[in-house]
PyMOL Python script that loads the backbone (N, CA, C, O; Angstrom):
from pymol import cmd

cmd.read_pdbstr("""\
ATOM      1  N   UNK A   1      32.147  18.727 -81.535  1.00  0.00           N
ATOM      2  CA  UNK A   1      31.252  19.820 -81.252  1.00  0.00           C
ATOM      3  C   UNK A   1      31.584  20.963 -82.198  1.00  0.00           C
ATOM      4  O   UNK A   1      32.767  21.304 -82.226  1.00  0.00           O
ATOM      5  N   UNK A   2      30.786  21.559 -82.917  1.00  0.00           N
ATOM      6  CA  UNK A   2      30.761  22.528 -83.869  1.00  0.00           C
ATOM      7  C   UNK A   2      31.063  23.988 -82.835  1.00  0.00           C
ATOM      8  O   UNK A   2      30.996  24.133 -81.614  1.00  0.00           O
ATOM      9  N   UNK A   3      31.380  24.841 -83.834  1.00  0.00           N
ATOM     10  CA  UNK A   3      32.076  26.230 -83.347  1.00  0.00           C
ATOM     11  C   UNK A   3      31.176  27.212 -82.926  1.00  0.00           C
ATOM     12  O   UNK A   3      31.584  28.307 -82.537  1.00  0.00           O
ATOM     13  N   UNK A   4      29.903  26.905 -82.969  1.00  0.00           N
ATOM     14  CA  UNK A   4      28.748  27.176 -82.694  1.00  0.00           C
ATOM     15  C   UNK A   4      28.088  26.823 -81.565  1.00  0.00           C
ATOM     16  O   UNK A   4      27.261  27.442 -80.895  1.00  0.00           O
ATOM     17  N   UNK A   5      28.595  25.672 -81.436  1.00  0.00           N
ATOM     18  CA  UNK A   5      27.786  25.223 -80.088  1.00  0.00           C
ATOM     19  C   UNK A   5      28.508  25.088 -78.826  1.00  0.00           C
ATOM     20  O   UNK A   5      27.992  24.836 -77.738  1.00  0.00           O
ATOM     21  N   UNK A   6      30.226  25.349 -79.158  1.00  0.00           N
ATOM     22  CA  UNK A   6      31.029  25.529 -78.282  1.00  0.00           C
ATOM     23  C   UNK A   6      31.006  27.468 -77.564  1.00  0.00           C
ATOM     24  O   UNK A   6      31.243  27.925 -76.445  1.00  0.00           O
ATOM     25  N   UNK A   7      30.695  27.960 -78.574  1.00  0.00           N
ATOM     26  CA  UNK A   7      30.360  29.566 -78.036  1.00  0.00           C
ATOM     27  C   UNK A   7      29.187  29.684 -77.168  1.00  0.00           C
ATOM     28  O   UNK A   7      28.965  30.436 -76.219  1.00  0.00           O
ATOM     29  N   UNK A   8      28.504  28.783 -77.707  1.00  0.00           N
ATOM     30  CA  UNK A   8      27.173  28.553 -77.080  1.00  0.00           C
ATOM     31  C   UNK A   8      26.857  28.298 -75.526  1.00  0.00           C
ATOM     32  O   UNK A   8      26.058  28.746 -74.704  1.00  0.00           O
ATOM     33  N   UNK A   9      28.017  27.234 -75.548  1.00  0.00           N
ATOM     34  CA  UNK A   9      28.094  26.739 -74.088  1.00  0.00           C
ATOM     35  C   UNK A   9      29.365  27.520 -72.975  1.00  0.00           C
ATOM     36  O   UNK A   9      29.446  27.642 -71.752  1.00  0.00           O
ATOM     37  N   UNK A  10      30.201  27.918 -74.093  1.00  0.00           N
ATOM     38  CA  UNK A  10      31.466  29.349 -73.154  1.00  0.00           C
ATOM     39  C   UNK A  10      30.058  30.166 -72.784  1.00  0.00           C
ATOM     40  O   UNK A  10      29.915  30.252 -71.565  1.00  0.00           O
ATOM     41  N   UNK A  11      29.011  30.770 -73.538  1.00  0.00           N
ATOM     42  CA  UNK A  11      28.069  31.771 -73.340  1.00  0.00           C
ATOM     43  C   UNK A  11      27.594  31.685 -72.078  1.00  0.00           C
ATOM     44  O   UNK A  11      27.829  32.511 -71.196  1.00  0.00           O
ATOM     45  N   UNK A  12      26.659  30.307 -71.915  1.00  0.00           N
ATOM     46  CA  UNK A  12      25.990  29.970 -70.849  1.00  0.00           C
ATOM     47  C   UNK A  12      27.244  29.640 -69.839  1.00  0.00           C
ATOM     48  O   UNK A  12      27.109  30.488 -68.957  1.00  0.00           O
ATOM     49  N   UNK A  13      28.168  29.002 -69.578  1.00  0.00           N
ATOM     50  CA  UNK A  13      29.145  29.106 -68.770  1.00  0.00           C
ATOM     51  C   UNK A  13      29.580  30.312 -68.372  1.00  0.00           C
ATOM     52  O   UNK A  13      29.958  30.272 -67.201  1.00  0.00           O
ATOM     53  N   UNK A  14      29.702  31.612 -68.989  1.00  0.00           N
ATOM     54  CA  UNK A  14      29.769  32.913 -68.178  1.00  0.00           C
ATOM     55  C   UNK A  14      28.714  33.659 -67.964  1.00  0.00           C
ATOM     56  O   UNK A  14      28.995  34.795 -67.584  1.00  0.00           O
ATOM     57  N   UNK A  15      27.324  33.363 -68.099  1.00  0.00           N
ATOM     58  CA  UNK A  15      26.282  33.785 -67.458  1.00  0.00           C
ATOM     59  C   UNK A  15      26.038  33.051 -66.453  1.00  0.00           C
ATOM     60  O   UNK A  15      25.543  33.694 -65.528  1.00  0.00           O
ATOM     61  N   UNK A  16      26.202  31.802 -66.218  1.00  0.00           N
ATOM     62  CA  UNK A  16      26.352  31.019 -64.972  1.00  0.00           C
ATOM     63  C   UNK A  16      27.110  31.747 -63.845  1.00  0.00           C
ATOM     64  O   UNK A  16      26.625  32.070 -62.760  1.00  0.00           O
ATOM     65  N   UNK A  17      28.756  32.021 -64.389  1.00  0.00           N
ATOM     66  CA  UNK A  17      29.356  32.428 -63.318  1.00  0.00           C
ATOM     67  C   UNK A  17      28.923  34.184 -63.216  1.00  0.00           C
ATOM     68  O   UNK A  17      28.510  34.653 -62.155  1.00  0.00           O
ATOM     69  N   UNK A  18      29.005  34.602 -63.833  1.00  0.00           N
ATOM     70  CA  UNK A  18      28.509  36.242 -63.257  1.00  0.00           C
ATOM     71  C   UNK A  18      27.413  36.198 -62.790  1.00  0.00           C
ATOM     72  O   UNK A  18      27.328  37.148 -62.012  1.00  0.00           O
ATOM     73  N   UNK A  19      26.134  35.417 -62.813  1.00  0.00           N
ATOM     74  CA  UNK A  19      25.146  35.113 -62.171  1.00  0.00           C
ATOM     75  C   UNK A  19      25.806  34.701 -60.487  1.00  0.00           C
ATOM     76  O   UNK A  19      25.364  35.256 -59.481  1.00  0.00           O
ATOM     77  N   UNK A  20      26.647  33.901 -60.456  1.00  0.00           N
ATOM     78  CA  UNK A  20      26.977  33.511 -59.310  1.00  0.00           C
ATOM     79  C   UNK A  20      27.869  34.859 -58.298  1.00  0.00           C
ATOM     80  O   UNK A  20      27.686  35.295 -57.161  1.00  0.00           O
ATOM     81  N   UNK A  21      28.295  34.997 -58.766  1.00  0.00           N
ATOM     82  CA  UNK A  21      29.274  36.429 -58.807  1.00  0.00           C
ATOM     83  C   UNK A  21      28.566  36.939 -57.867  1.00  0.00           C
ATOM     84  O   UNK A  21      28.542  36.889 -56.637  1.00  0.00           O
ATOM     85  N   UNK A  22      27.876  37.548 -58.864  1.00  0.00           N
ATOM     86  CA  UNK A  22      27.008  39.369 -58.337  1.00  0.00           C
ATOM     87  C   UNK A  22      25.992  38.669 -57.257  1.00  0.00           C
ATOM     88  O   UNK A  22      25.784  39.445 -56.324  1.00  0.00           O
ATOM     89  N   UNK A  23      25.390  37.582 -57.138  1.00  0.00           N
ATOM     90  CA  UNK A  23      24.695  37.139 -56.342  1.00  0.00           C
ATOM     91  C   UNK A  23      24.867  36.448 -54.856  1.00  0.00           C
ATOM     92  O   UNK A  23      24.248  36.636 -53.809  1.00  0.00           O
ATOM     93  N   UNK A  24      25.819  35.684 -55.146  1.00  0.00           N
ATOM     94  CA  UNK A  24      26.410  35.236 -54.136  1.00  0.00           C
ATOM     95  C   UNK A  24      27.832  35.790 -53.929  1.00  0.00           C
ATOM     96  O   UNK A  24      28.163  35.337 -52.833  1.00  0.00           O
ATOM     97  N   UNK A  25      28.610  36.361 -54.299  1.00  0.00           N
ATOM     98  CA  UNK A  25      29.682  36.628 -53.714  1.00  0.00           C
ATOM     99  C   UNK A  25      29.943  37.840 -52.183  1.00  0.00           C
ATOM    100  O   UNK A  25      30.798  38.018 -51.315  1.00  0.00           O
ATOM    101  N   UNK A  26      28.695  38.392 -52.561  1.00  0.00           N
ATOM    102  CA  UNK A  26      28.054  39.410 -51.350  1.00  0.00           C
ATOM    103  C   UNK A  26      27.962  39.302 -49.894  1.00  0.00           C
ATOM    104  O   UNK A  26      28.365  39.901 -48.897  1.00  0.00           O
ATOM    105  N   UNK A  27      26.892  37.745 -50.359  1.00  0.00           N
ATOM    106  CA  UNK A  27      26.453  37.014 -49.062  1.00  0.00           C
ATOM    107  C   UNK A  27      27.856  36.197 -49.038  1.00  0.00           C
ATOM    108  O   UNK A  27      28.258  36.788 -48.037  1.00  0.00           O
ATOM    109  N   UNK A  28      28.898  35.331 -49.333  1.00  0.00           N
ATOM    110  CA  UNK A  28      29.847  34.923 -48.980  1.00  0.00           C
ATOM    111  C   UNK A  28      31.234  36.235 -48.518  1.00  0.00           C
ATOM    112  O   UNK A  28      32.196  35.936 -47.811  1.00  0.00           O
ATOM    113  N   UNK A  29      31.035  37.456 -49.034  1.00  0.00           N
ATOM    114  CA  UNK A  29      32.210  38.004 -47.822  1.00  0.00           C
ATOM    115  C   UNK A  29      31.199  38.547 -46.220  1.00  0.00           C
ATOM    116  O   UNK A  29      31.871  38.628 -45.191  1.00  0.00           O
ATOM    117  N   UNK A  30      29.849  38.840 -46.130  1.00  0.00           N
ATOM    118  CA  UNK A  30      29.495  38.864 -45.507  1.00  0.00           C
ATOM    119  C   UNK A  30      29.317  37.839 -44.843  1.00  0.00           C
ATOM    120  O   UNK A  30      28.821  38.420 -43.877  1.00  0.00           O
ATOM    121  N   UNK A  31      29.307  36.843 -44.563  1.00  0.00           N
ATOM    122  CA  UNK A  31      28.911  35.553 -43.974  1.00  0.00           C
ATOM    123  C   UNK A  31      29.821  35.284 -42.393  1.00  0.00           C
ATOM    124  O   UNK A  31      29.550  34.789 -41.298  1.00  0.00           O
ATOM    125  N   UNK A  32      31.033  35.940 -43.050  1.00  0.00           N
ATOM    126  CA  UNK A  32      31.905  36.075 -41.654  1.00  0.00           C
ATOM    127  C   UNK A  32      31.379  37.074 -40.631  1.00  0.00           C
ATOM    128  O   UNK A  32      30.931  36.760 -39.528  1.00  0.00           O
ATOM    129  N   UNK A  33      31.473  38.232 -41.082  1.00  0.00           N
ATOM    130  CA  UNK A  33      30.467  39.573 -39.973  1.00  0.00           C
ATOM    131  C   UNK A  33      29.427  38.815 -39.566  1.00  0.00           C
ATOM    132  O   UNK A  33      29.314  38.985 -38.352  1.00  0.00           O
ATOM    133  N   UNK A  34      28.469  37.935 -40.036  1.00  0.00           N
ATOM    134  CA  UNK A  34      27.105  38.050 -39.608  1.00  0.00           C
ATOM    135  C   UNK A  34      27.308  36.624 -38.641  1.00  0.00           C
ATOM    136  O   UNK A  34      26.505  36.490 -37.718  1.00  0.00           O
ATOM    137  N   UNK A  35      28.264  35.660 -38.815  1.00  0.00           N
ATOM    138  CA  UNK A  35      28.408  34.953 -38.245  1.00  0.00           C
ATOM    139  C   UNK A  35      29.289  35.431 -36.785  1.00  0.00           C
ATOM    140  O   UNK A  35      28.847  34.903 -35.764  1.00  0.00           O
ATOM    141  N   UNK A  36      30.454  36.350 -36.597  1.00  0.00           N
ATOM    142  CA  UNK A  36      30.564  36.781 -35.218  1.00  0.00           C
ATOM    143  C   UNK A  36      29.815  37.904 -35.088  1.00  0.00           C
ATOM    144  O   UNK A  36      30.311  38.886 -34.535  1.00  0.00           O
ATOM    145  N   UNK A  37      28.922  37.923 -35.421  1.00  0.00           N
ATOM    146  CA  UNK A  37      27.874  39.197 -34.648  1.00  0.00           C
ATOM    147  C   UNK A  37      26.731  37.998 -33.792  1.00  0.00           C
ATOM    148  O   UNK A  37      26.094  38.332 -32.793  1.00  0.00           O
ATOM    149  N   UNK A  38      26.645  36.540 -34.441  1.00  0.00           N
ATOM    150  CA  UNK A  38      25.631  36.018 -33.804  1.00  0.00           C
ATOM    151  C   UNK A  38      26.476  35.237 -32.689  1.00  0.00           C
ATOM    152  O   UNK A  38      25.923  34.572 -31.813  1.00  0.00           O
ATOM    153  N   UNK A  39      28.020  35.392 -32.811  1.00  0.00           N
ATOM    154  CA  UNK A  39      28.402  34.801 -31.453  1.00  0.00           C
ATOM    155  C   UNK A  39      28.991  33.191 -32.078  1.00  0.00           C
ATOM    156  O   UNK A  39      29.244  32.252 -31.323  1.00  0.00           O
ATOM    157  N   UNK A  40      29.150  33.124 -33.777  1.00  0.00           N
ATOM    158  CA  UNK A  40      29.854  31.820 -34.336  1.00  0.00           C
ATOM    159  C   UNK A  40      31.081  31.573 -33.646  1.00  0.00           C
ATOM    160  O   UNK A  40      31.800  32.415 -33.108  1.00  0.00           O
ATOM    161  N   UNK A  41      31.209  30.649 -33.696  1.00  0.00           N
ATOM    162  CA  UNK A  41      32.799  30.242 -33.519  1.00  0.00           C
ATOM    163  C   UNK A  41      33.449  30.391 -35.129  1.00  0.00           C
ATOM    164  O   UNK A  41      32.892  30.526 -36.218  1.00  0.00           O
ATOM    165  N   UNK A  42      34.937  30.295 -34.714  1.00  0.00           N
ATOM    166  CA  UNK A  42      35.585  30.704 -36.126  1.00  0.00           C
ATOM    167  C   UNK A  42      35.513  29.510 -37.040  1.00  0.00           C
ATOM    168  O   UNK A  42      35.303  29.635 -38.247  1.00  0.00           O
ATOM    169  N   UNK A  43      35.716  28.191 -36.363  1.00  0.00           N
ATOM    170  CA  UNK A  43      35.494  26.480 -37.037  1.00  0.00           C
ATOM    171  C   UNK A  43      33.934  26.470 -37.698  1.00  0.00           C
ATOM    172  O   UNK A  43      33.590  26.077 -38.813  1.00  0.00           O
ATOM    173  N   UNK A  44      33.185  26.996 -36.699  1.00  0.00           N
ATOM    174  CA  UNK A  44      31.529  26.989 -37.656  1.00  0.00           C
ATOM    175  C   UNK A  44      31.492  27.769 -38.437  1.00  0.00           C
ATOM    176  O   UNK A  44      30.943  27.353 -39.457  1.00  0.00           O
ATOM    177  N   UNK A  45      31.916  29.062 -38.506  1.00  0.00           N
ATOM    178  CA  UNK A  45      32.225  29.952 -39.409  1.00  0.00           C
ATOM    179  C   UNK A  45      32.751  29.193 -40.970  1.00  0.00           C
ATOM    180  O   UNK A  45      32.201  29.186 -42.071  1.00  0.00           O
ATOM    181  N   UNK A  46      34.134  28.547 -40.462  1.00  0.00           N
ATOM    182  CA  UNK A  46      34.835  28.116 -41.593  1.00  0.00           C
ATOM    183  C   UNK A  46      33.821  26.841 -42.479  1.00  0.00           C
ATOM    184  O   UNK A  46      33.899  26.639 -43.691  1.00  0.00           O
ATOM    185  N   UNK A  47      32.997  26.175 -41.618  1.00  0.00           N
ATOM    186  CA  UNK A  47      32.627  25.328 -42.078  1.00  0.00           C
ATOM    187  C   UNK A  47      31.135  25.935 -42.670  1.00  0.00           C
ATOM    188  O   UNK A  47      30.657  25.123 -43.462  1.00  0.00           O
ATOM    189  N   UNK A  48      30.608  26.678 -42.561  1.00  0.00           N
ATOM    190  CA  UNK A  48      29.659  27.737 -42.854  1.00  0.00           C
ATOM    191  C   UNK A  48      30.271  28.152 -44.446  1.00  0.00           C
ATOM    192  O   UNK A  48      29.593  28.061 -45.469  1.00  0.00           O
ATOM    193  N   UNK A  49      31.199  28.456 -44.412  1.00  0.00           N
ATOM    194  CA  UNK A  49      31.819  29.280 -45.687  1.00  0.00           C
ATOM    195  C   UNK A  49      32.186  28.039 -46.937  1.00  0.00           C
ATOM    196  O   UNK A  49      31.923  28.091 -48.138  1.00  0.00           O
ATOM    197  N   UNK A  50      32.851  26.991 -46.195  1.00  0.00           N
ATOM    198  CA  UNK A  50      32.443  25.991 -47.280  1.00  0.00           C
ATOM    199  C   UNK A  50      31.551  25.309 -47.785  1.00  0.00           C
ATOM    200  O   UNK A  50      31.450  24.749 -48.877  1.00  0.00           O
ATOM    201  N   UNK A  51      30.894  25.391 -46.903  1.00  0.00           N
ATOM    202  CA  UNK A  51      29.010  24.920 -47.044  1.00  0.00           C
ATOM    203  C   UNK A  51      28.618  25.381 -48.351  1.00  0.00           C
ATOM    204  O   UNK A  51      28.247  24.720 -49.321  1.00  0.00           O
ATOM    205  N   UNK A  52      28.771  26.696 -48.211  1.00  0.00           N
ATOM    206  CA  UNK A  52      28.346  27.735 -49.057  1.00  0.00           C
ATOM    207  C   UNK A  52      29.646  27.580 -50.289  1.00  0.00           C
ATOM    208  O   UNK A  52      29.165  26.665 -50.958  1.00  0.00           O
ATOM    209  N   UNK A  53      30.532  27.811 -50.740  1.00  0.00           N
ATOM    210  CA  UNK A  53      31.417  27.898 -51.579  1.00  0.00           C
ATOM    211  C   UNK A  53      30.625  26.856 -52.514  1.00  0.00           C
ATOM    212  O   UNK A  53      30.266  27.088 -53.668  1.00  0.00           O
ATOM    213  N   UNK A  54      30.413  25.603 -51.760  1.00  0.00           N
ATOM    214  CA  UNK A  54      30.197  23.955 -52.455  1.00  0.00           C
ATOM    215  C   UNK A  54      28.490  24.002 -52.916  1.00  0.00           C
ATOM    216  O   UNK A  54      28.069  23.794 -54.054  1.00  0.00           O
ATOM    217  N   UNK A  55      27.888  24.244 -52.029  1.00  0.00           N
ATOM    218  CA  UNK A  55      26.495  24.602 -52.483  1.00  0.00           C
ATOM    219  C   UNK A  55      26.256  25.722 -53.577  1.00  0.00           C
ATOM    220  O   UNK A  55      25.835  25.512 -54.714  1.00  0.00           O
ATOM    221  N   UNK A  56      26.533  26.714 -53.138  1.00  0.00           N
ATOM    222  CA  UNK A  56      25.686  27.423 -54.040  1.00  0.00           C
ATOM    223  C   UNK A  56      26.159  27.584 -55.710  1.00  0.00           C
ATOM    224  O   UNK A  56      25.201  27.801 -56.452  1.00  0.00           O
ATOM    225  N   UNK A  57      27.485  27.506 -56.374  1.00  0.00           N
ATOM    226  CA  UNK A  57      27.289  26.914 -57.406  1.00  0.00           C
ATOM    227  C   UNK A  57      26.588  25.904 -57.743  1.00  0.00           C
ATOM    228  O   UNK A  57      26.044  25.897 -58.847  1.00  0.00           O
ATOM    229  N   UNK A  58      26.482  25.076 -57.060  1.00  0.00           N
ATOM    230  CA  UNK A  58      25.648  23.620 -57.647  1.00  0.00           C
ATOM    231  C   UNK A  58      23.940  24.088 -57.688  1.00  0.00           C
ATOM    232  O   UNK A  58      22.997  23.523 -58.242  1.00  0.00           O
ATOM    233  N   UNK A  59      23.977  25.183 -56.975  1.00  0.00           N
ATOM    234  CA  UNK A  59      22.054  25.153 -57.019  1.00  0.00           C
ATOM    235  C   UNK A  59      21.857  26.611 -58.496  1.00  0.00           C
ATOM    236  O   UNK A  59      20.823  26.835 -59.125  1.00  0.00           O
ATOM    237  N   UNK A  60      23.165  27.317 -58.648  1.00  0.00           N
ATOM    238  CA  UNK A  60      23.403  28.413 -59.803  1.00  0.00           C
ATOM    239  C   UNK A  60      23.233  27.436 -61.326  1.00  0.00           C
ATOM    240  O   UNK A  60      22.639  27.777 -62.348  1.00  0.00           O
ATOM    241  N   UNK A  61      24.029  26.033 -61.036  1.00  0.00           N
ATOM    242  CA  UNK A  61      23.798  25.363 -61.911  1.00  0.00           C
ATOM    243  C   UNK A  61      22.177  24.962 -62.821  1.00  0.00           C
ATOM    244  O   UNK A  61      21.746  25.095 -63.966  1.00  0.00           O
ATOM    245  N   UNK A  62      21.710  24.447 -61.579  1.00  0.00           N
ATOM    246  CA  UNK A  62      20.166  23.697 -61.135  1.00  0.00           C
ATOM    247  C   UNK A  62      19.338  24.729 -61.556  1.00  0.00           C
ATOM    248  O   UNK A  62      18.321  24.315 -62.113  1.00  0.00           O
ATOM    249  N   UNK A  63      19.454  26.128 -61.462  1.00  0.00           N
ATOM    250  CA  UNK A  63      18.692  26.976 -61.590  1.00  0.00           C
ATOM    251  C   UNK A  63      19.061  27.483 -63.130  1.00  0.00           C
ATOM    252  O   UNK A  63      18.493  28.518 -63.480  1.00  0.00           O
ATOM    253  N   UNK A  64      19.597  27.108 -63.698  1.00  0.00           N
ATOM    254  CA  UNK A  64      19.946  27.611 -65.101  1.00  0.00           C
ATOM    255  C   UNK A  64      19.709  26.373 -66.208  1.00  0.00           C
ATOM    256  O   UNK A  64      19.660  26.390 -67.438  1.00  0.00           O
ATOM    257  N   UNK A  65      19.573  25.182 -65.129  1.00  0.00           N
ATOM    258  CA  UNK A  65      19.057  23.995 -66.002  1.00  0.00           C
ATOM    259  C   UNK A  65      17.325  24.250 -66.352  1.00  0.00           C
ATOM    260  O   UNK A  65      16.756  24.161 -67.441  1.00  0.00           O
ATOM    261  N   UNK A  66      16.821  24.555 -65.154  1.00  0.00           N
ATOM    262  CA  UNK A  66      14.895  25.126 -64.947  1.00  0.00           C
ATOM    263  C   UNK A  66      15.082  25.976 -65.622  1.00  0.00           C
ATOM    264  O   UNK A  66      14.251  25.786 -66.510  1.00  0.00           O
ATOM    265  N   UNK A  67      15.862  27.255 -65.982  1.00  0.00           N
ATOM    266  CA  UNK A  67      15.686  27.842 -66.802  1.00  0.00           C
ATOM    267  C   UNK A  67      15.449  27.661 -67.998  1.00  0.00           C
ATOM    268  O   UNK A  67      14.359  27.953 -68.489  1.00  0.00           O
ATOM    269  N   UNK A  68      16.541  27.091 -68.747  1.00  0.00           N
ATOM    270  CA  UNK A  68      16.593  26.643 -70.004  1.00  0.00           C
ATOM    271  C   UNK A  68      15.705  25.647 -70.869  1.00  0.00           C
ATOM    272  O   UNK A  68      15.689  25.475 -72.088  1.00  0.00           O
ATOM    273  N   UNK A  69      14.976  25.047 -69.858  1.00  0.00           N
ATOM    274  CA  UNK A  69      14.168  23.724 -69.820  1.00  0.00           C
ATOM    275  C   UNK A  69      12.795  24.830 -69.628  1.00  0.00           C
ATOM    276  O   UNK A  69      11.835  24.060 -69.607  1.00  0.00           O
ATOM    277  N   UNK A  70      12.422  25.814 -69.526  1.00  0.00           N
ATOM    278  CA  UNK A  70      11.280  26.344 -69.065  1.00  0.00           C
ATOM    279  C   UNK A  70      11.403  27.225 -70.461  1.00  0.00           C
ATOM    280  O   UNK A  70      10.435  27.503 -71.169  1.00  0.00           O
ATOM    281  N   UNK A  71      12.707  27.595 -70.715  1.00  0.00           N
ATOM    282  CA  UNK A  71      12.640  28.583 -71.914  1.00  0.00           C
ATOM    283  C   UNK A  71      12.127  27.818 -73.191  1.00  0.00           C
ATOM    284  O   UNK A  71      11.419  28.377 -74.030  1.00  0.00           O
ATOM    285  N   UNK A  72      12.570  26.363 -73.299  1.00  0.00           N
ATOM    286  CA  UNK A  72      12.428  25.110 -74.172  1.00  0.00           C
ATOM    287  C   UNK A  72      10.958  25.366 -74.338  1.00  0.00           C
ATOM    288  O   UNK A  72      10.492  25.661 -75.439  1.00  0.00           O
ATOM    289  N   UNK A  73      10.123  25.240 -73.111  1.00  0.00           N
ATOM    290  CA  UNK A  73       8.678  24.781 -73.607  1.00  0.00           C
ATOM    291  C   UNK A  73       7.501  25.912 -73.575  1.00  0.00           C
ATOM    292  O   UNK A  73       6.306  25.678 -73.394  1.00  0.00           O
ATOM    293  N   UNK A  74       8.279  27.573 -73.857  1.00  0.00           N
ATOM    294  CA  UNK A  74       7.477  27.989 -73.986  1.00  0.00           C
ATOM    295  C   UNK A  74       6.833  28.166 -75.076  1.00  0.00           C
ATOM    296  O   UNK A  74       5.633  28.306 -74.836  1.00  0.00           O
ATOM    297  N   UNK A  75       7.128  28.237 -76.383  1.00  0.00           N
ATOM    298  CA  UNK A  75       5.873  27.829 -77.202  1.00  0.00           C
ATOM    299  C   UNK A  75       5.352  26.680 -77.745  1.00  0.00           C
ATOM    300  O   UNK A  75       4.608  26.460 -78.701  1.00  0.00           O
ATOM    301  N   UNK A  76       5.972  25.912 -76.824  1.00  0.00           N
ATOM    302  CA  UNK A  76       4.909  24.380 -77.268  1.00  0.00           C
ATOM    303  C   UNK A  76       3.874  24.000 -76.557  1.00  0.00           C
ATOM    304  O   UNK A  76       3.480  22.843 -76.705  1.00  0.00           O
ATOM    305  N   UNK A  77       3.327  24.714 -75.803  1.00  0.00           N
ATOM    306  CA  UNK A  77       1.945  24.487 -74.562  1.00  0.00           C
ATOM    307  C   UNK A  77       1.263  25.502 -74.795  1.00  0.00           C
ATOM    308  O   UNK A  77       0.077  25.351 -75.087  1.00  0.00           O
ATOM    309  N   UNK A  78       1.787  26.694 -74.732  1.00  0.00           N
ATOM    310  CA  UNK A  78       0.842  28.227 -74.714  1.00  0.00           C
ATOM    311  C   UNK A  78       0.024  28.259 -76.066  1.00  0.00           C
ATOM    312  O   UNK A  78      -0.716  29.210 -76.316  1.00  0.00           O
TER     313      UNK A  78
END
""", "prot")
cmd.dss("prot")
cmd.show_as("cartoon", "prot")
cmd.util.cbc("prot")
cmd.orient("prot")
């Protein structure tokens, strides 16, 4: 892989994660408050929080793949 395309992909690898960051890291320290305000147990809670840890990178991923793939074909249709 050229030195170019390795910056390329460090690039998109830290817009991935600061995307994930500022977005989700919010709703994951909140997740505990909102879960004993509705009366969670601490086990659903915990299992709530990994839900989330495991998911939502994988959909930060998914959503930056549609991106890139949407950025691809905008001037070949329009």
């Amino acid at each position: 892989m050229a030195a170019g395309a390795r910056a390329a992909a460090l690039l998109a690898g830290l817009k991935i994660a600061s995307h994930w960051l500022l977005a989700t890291l919010p709703l994951l320290l909140a997740t505990p408050l909102l879960g004993w305000q509705y009366g969670l147990s601490n086990e659903v809670i915990g299992v709530l929080l990994v839900s989330l840890l495991l998911g939502t990178p994988s959909l930060s991923l998914l959503a930056a793949l549609g991106a890139a793939l949407t950025l691809g074909l905008r001037g070949r249709y329009c």
